[in-house]
C-alpha positions in Angstrom: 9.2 54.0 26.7 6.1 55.6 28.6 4.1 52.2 27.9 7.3 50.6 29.7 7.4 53.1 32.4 3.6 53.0 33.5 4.0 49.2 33.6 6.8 49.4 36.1 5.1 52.0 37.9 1.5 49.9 38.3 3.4 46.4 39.1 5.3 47.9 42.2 1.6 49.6 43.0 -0.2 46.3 42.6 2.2 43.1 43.4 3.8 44.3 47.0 0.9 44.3 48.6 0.0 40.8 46.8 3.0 39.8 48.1 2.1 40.7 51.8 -0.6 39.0 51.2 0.5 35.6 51.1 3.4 36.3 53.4 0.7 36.8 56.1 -1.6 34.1 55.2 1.3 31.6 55.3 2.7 32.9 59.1 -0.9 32.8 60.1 -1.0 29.4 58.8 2.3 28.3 60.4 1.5 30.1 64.0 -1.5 28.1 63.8 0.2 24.8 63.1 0.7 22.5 66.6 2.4 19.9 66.9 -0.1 17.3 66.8 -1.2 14.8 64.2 -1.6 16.6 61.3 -4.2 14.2 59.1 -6.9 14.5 59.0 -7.2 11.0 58.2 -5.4 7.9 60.9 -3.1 5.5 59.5 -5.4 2.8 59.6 -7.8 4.6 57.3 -4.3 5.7 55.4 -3.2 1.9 55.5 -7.2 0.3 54.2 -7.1 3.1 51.7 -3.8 1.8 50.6 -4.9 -1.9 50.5 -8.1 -0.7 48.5 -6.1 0.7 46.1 -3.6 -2.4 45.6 -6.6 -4.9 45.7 -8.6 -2.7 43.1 -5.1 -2.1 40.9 -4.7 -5.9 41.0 -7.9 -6.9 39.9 -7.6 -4.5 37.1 -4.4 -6.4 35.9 -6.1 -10.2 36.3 -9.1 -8.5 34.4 -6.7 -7.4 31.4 -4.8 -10.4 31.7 -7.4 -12.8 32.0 -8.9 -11.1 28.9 -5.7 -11.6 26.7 -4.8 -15.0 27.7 -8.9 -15.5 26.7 -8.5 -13.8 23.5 -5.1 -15.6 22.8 -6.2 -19.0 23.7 -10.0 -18.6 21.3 -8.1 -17.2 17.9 -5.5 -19.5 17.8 -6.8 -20.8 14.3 -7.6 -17.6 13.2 -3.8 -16.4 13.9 -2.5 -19.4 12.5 -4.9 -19.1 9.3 -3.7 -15.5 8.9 0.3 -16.1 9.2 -0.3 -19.0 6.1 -1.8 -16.2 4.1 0.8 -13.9 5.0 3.7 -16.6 4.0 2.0 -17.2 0.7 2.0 -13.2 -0.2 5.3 -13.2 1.2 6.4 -15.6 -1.4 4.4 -14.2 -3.9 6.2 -10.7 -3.7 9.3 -12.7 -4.0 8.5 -13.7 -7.4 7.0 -10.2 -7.9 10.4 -9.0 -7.2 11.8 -11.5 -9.6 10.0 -10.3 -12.2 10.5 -6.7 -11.6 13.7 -7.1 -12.2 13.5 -8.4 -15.4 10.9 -6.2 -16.5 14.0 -3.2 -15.2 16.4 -5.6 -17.0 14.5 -6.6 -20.5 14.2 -2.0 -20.5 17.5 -1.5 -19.8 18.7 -4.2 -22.8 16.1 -2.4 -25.2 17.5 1.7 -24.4 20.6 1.6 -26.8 22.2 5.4 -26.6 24.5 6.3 -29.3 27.5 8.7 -29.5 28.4 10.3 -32.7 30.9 12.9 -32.3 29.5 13.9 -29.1 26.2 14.3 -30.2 23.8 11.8 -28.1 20.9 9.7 -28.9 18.8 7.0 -28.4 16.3 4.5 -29.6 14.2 1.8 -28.1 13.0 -1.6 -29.3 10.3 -3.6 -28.2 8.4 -0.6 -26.8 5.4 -2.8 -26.3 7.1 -5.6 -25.1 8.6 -3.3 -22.4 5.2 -1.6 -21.3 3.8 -5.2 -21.2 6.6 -6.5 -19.0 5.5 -3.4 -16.7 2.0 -3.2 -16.4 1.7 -7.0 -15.7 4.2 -7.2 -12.8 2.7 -3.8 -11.4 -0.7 -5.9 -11.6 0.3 -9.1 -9.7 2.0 -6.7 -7.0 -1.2 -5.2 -7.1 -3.1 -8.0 -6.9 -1.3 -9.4 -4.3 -1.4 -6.4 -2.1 -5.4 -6.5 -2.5 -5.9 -10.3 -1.4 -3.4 -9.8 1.6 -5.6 -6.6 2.2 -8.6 -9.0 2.0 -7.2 -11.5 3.7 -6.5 -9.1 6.7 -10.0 -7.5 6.9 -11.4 -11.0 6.9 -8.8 -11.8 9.9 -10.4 -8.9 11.8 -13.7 -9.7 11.1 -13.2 -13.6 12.5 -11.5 -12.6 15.5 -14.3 -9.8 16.6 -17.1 -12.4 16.5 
């Protein structure tokens, strides 16, 4: 509570004459206010500034503009090169789905559980088969991913140069 205390006691020590401070600086500031034009710059200087700034925010615009419409209109093969690769991994992944399934579904027909007397078990055939099923669908995803991966690096590449 002393900590508290001397706090208190130091802030009405310190900030009222802070605050007379500004409160005199401001009414000196106001009693020396007239009632004349108070810019320091004229409105035509206001007005030029003001047409600088639209002129220059303008050509900025044009500039980024121009420079898409230029990038647009040189990669249109290259975009068009790139959206064939991305259908054909778009319709490989469909068969990739396909065959996930029936690697899921060839498992699932394999697991046989067993109930005797409430007492579970289970057994699996075609263990290999299944893994096989597996690995090679998880390749071709794989693979696929990869060449689309490729196929995107060498997209950036030919629209940089």
């Amino acid at each position: 509570m002393a900590i508290h205390e001397k706090a208190v006691a130091e802030a009405n020590k310190v900030w009222p004459a802070k605050f007379a401070a500004v409160e005199k600086s401001w009414k000196e500031l106001a009693a020396n206010f007239n009632d004349g034009p108070h810019s320091l710059a004229s409105g035509a200087e206001i007005k030029a500034g003001l047409d600088n700034m639209g002129k220059t925010g303008y050509e900025l615009d044009k500039s980024v503009i121009d420079d898409f419409l230029t990038y647009s209109n040189d990669t249109i093969d290259q975009r068009k090169e790139f959206k064939s690769e991305v259908k054909t991994y778009i319709e490989q992944k469909k068969i990739i789905n396909h065959e996930y399934a029936e690697a899921y579904n060839f498992e699932m027909e394999n697991i046989h559980f067993k109930n005797d007397k409430g007492r579970w078990s289970f057994t699996v055939d075609n263990k290999d088969g299944i893994i096989d099923n597996w690995t090679e669908v998880q390749a071709k995803d794989i693979r696929a991913r990869e060449e689309l991966k490729e196929d995107w690096i060498n997209y950036q590449r030919s629209i940089a140069a």
